[in-house]
N, CA, C and O atoms as a Maestro MAE file, in Angstrom:
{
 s_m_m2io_version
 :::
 2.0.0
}

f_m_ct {
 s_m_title
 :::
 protein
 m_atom[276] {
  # First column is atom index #
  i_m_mmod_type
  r_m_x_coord
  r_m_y_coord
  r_m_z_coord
  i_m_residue_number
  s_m_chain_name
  s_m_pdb_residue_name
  s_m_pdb_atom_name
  i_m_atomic_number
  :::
  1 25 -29.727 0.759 -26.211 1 A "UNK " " N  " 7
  2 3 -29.667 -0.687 -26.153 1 A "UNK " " CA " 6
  3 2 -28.222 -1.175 -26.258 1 A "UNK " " C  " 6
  4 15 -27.740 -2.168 -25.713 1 A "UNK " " O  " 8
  5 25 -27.580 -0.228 -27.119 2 A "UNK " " N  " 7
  6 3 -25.903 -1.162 -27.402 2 A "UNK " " CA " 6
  7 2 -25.342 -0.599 -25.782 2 A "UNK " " C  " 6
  8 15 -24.723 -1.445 -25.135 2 A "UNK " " O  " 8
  9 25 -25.541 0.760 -25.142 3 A "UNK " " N  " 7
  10 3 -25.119 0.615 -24.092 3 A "UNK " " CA " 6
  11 2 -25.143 -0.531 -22.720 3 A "UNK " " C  " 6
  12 15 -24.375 -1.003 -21.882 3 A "UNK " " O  " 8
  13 25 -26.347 -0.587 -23.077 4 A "UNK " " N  " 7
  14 3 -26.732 -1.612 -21.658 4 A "UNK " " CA " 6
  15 2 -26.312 -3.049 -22.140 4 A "UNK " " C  " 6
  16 15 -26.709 -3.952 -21.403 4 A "UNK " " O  " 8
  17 25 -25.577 -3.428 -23.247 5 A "UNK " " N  " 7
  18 3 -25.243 -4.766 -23.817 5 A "UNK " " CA " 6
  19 2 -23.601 -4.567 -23.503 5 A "UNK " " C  " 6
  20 15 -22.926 -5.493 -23.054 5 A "UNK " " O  " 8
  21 25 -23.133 -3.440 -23.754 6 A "UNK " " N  " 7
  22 3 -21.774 -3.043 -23.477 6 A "UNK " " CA " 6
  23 2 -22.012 -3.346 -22.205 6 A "UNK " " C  " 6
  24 15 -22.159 -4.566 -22.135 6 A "UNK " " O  " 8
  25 25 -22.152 -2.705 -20.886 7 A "UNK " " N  " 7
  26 3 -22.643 -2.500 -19.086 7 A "UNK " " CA " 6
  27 2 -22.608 -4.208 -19.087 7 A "UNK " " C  " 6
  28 15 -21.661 -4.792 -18.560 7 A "UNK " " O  " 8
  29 25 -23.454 -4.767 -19.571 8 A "UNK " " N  " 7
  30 3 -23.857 -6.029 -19.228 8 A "UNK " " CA " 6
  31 2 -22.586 -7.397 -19.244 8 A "UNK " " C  " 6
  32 15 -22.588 -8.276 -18.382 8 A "UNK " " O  " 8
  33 25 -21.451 -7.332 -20.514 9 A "UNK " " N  " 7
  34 3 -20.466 -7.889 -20.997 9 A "UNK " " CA " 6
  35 2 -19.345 -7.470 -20.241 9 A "UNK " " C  " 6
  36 15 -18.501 -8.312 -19.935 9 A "UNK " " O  " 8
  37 25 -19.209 -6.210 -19.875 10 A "UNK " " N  " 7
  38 3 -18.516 -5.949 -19.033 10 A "UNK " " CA " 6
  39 2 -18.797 -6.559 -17.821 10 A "UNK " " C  " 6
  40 15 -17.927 -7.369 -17.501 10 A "UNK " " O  " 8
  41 25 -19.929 -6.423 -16.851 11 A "UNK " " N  " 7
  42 3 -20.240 -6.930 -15.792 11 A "UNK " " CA " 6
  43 2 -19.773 -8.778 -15.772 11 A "UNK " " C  " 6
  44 15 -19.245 -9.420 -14.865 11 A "UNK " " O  " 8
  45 25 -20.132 -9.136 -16.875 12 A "UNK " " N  " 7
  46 3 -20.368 -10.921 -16.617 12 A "UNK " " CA " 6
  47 2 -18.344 -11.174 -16.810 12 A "UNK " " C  " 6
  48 15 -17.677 -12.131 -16.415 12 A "UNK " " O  " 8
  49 25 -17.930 -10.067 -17.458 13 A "UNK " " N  " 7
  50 3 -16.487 -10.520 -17.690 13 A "UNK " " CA " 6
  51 2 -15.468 -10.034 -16.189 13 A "UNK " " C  " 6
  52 15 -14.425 -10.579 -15.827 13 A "UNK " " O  " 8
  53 25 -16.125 -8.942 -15.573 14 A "UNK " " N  " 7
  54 3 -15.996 -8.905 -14.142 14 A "UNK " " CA " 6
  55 2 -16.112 -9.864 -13.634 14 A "UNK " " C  " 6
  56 15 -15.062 -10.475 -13.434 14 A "UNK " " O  " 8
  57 25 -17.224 -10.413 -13.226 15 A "UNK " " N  " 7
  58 3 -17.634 -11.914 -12.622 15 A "UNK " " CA " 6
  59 2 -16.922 -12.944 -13.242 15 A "UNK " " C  " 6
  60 15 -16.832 -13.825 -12.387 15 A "UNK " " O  " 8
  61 25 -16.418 -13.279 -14.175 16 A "UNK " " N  " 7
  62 3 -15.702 -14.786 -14.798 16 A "UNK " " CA " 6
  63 2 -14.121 -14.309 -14.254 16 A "UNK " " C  " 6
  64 15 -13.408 -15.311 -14.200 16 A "UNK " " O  " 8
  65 25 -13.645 -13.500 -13.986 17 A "UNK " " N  " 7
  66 3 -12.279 -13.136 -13.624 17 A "UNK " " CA " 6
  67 2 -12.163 -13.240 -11.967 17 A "UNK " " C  " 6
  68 15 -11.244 -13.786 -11.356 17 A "UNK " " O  " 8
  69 25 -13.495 -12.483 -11.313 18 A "UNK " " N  " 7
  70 3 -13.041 -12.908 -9.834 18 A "UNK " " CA " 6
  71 2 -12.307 -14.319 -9.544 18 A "UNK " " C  " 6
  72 15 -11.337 -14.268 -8.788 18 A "UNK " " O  " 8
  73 25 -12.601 -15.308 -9.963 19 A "UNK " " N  " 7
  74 3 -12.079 -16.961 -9.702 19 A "UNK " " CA " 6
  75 2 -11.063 -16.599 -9.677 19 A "UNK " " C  " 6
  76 15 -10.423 -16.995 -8.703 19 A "UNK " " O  " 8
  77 25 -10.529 -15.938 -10.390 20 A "UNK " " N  " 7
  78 3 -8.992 -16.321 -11.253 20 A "UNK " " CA " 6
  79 2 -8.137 -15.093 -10.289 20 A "UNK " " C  " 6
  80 15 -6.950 -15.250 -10.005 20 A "UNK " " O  " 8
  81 25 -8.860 -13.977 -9.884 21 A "UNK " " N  " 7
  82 3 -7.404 -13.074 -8.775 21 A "UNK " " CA " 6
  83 2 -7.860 -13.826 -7.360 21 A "UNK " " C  " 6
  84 15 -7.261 -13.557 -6.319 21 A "UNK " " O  " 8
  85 25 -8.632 -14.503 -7.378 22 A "UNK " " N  " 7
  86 3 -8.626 -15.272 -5.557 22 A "UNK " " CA " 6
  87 2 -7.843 -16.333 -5.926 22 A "UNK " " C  " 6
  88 15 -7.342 -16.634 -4.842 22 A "UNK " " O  " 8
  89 25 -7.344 -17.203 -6.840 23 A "UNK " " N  " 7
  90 3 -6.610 -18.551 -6.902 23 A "UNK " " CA " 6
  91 2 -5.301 -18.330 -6.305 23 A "UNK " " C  " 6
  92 15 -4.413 -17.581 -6.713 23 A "UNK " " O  " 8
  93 25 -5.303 -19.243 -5.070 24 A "UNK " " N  " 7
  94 3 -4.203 -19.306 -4.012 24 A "UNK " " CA " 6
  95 2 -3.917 -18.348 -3.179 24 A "UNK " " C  " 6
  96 15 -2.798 -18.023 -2.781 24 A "UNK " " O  " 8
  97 25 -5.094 -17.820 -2.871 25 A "UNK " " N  " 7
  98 3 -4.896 -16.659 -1.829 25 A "UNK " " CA " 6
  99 2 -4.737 -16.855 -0.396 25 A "UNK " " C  " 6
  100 15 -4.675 -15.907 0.388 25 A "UNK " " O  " 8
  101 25 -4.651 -18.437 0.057 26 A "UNK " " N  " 7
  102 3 -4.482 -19.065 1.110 26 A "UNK " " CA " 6
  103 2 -2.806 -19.254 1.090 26 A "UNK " " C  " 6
  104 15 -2.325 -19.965 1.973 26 A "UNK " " O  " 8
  105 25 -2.106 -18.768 0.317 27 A "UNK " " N  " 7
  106 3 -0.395 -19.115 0.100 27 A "UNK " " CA " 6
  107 2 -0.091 -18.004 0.187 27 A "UNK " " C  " 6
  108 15 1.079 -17.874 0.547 27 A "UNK " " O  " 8
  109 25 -0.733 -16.896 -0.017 28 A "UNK " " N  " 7
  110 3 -0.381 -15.046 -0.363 28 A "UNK " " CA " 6
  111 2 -0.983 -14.595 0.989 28 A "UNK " " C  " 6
  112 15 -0.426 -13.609 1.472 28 A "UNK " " O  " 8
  113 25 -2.070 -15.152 1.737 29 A "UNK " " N  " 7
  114 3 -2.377 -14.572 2.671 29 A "UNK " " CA " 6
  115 2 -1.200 -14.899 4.302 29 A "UNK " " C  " 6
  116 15 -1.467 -14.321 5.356 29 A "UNK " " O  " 8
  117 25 -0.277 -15.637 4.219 30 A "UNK " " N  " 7
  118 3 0.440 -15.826 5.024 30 A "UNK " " CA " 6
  119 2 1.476 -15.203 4.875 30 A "UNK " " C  " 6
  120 15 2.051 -14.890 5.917 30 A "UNK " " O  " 8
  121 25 2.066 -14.815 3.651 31 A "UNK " " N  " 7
  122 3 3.408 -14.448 3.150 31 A "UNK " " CA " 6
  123 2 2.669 -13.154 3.601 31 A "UNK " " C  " 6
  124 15 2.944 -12.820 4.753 31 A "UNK " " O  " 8
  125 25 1.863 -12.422 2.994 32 A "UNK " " N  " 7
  126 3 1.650 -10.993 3.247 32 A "UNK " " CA " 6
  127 2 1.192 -10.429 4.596 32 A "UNK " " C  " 6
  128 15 0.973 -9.240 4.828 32 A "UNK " " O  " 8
  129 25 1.068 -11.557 5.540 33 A "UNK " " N  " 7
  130 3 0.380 -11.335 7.046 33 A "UNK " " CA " 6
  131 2 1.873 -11.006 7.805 33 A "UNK " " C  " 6
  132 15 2.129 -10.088 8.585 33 A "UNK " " O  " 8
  133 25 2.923 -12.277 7.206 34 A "UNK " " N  " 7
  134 3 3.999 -11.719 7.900 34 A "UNK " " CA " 6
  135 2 5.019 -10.611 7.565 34 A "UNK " " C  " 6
  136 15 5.969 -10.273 8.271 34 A "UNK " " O  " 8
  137 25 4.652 -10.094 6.342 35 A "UNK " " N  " 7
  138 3 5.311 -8.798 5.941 35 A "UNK " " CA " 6
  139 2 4.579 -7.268 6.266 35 A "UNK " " C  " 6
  140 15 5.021 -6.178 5.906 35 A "UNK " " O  " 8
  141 25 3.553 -7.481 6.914 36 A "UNK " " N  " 7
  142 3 2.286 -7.078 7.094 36 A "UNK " " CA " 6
  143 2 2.945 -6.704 8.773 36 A "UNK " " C  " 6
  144 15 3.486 -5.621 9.001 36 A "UNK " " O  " 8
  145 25 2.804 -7.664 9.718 37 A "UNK " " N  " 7
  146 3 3.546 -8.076 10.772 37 A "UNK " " CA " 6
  147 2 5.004 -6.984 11.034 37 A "UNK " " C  " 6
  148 15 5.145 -5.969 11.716 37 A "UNK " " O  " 8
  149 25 5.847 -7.677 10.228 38 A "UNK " " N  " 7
  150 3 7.246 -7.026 10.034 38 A "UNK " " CA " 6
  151 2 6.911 -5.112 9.904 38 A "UNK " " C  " 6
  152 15 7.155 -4.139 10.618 38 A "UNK " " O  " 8
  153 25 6.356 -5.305 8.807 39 A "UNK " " N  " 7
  154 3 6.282 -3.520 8.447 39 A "UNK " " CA " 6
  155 2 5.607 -3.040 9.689 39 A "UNK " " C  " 6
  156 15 6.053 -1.944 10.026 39 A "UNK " " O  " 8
  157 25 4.436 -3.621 10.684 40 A "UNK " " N  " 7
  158 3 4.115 -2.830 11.660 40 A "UNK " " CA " 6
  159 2 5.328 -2.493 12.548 40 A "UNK " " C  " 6
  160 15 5.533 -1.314 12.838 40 A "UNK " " O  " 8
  161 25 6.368 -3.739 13.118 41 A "UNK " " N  " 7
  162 3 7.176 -3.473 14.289 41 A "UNK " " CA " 6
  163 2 8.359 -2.189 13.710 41 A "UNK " " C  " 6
  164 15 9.019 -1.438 14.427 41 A "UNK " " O  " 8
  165 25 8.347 -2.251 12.294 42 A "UNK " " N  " 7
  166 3 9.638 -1.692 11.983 42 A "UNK " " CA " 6
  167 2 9.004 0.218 12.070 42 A "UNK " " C  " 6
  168 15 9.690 1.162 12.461 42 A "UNK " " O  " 8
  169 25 7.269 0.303 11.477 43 A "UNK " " N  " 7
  170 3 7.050 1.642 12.016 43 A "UNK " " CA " 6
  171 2 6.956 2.080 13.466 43 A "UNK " " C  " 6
  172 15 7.397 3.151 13.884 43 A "UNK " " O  " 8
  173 25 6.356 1.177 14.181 44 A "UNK " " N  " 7
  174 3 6.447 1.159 15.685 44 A "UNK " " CA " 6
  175 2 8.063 1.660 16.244 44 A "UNK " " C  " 6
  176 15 8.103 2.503 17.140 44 A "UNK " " O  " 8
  177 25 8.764 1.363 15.939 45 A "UNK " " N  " 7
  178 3 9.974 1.583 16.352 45 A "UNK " " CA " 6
  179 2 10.801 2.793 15.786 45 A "UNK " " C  " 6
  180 15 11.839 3.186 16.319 45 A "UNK " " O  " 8
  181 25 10.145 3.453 14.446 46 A "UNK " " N  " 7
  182 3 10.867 4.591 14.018 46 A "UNK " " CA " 6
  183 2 9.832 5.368 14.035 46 A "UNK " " C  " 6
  184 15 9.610 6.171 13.129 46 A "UNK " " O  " 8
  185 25 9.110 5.227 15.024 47 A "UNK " " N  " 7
  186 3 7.733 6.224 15.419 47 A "UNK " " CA " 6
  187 2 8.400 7.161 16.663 47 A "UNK " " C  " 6
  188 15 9.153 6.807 17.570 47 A "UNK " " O  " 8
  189 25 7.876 8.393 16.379 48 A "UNK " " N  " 7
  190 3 8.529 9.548 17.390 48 A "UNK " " CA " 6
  191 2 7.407 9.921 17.968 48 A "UNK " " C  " 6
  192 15 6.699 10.422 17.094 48 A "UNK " " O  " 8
  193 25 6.908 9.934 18.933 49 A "UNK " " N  " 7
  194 3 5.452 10.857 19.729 49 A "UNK " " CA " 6
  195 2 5.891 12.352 19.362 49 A "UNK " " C  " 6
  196 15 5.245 13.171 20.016 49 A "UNK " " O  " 8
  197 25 6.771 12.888 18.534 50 A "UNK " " N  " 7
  198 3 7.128 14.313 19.504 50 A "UNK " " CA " 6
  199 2 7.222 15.437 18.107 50 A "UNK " " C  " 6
  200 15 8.193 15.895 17.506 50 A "UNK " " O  " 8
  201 25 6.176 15.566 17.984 51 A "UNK " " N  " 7
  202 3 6.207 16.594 16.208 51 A "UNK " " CA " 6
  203 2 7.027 16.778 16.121 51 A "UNK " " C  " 6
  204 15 7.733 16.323 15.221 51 A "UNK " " O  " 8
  205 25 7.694 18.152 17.692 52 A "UNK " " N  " 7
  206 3 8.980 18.885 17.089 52 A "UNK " " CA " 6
  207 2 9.832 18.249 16.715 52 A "UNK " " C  " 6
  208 15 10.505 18.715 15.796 52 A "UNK " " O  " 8
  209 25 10.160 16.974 17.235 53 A "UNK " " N  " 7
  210 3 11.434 16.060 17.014 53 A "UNK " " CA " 6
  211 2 11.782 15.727 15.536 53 A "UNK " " C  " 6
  212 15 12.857 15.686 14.939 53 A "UNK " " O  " 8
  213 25 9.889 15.397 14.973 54 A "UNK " " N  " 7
  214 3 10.199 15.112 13.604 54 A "UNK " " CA " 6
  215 2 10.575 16.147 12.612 54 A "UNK " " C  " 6
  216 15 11.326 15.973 11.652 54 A "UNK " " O  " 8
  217 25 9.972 17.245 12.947 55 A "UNK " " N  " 7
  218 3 9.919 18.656 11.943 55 A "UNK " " CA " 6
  219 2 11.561 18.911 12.021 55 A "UNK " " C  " 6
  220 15 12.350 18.935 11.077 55 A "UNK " " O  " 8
  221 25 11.776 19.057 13.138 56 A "UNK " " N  " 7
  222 3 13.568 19.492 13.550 56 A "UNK " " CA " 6
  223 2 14.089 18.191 12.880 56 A "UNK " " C  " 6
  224 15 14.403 18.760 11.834 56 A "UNK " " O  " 8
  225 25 14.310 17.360 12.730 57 A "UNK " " N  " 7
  226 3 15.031 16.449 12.149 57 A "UNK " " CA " 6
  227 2 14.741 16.266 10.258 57 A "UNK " " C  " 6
  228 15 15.602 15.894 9.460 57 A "UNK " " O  " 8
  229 25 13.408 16.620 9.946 58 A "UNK " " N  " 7
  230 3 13.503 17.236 8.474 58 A "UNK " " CA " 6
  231 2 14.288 18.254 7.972 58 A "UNK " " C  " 6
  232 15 14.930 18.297 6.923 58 A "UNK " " O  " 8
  233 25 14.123 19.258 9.058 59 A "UNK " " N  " 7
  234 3 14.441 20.891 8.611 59 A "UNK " " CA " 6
  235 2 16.139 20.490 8.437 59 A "UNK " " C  " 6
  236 15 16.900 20.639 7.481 59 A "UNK " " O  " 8
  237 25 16.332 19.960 9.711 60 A "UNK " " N  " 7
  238 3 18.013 19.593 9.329 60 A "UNK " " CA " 6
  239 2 18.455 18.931 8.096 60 A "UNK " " C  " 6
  240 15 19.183 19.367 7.204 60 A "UNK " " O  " 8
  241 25 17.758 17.565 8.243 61 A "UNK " " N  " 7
  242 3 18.111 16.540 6.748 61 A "UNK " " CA " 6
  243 2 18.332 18.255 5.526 61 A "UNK " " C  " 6
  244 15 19.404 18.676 5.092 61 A "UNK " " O  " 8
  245 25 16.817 18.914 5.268 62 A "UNK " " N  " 7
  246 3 16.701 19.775 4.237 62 A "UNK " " CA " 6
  247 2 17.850 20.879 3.837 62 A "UNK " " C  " 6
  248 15 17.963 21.438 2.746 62 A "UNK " " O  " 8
  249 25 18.590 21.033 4.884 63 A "UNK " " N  " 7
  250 3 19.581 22.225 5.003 63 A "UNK " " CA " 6
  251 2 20.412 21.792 4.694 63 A "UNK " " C  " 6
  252 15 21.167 22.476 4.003 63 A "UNK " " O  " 8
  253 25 20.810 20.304 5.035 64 A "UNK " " N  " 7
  254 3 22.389 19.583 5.060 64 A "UNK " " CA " 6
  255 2 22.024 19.673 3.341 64 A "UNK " " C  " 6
  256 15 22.899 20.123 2.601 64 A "UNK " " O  " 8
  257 25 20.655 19.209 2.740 65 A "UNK " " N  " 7
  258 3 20.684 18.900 1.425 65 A "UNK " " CA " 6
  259 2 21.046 20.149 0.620 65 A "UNK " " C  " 6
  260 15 21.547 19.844 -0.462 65 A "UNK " " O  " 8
  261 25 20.921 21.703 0.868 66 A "UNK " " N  " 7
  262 3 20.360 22.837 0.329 66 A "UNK " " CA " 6
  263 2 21.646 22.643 0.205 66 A "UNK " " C  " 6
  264 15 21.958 22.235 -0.914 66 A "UNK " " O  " 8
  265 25 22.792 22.829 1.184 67 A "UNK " " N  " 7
  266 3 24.589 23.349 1.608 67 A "UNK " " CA " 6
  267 2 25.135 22.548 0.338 67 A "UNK " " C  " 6
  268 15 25.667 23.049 -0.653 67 A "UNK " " O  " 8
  269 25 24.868 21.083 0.601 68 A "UNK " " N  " 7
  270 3 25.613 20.186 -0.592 68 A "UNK " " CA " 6
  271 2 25.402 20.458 -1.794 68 A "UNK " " C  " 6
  272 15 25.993 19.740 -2.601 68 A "UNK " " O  " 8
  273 25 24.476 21.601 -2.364 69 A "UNK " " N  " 7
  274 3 24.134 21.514 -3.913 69 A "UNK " " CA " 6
  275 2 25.481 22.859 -3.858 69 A "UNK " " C  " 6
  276 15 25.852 23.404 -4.898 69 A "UNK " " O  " 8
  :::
 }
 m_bond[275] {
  # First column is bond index #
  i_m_from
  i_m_to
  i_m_order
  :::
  1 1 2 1
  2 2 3 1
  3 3 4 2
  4 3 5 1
  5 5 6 1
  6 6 7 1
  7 7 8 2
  8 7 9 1
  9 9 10 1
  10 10 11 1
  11 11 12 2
  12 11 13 1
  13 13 14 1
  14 14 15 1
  15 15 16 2
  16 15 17 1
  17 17 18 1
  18 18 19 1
  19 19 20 2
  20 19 21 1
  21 21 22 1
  22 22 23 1
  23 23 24 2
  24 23 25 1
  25 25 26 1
  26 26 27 1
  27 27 28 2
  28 27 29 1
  29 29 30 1
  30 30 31 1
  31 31 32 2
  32 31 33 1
  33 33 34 1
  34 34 35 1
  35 35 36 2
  36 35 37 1
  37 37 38 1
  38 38 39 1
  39 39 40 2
  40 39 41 1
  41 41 42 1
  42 42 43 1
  43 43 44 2
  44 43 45 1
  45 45 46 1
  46 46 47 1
  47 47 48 2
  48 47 49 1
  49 49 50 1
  50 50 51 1
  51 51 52 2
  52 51 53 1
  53 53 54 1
  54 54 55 1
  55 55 56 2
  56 55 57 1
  57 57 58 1
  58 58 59 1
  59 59 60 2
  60 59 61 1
  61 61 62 1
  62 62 63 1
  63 63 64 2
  64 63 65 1
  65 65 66 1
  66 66 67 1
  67 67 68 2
  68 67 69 1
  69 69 70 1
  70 70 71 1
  71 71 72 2
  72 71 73 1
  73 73 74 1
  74 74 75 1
  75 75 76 2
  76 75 77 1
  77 77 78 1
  78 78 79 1
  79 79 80 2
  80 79 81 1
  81 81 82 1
  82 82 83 1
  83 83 84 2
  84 83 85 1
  85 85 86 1
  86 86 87 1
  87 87 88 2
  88 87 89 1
  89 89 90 1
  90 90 91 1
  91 91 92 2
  92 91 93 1
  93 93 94 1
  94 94 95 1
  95 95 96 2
  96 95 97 1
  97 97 98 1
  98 98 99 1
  99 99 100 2
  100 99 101 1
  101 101 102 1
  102 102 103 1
  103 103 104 2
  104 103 105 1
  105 105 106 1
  106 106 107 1
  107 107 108 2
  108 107 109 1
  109 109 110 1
  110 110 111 1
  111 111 112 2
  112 111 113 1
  113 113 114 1
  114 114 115 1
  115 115 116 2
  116 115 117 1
  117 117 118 1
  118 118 119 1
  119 119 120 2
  120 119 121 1
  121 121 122 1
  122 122 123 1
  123 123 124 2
  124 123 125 1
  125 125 126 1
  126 126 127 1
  127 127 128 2
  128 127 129 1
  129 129 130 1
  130 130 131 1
  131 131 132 2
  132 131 133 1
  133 133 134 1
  134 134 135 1
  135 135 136 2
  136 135 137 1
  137 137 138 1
  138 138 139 1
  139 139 140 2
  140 139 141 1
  141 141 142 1
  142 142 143 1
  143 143 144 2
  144 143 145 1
  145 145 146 1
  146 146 147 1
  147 147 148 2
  148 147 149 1
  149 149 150 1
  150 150 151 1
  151 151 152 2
  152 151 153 1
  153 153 154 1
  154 154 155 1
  155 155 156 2
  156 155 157 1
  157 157 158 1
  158 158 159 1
  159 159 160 2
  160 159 161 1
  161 161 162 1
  162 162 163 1
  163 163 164 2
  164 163 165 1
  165 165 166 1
  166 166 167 1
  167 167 168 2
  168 167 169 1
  169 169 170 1
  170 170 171 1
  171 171 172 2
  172 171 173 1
  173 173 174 1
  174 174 175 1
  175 175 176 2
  176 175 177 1
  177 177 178 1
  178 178 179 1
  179 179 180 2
  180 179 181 1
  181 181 182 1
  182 182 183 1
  183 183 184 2
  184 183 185 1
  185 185 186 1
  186 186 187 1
  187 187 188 2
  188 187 189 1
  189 189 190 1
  190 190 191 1
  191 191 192 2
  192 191 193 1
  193 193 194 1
  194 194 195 1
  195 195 196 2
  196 195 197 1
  197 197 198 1
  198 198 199 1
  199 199 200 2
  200 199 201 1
  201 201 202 1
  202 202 203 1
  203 203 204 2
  204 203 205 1
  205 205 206 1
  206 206 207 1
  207 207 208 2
  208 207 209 1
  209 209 210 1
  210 210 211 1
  211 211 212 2
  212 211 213 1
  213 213 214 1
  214 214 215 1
  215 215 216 2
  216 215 217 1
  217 217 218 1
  218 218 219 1
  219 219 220 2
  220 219 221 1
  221 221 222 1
  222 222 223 1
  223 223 224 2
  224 223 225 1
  225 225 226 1
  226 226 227 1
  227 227 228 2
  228 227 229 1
  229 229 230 1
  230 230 231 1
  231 231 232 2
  232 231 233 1
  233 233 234 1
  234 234 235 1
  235 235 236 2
  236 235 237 1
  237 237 238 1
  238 238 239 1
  239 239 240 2
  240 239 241 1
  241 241 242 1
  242 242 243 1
  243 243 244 2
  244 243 245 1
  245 245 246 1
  246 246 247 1
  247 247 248 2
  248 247 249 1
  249 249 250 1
  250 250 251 1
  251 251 252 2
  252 251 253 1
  253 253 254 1
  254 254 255 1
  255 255 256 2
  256 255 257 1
  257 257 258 1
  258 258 259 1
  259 259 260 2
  260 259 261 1
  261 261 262 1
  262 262 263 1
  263 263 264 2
  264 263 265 1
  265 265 266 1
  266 266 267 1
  267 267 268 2
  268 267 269 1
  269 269 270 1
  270 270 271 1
  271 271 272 2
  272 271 273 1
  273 273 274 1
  274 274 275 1
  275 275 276 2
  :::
 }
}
């Protein structure tokens, strides 16, 4: 019984908080649409089709790093 009173207080204190993380989500949903926006063009553009290109350009970064220690 104390469990399902615990389950239950929890649940209704879930529900009394939703209000409160949606307040002004019509001001956050524009700011984050256009950063949202931004972050797509900026992966689009440092996107490589070409595995080897990416693997070969790690392996290098990794070596230049290994030499400098």
């Amino acid at each position: 019984m104390k469990v399902v009173k615990i389950i239950l207080a929890l649940g209704l204190i879930v529900i009394a908080n939703s209000g409160i993380v949606m307040a002004n989500i019509a001001h956050f949903d524009e700011v984050w649409a256009k950063r949202a926006q931004r972050a797509k063009q900026i992966a689009e553009k440092a996107y490589d089709p070409n595995p080897h290109h990416v693997a070969n350009h790690l392996n290098h970064k990794t070596h230049q790093a290994h030499k400098a220690l």
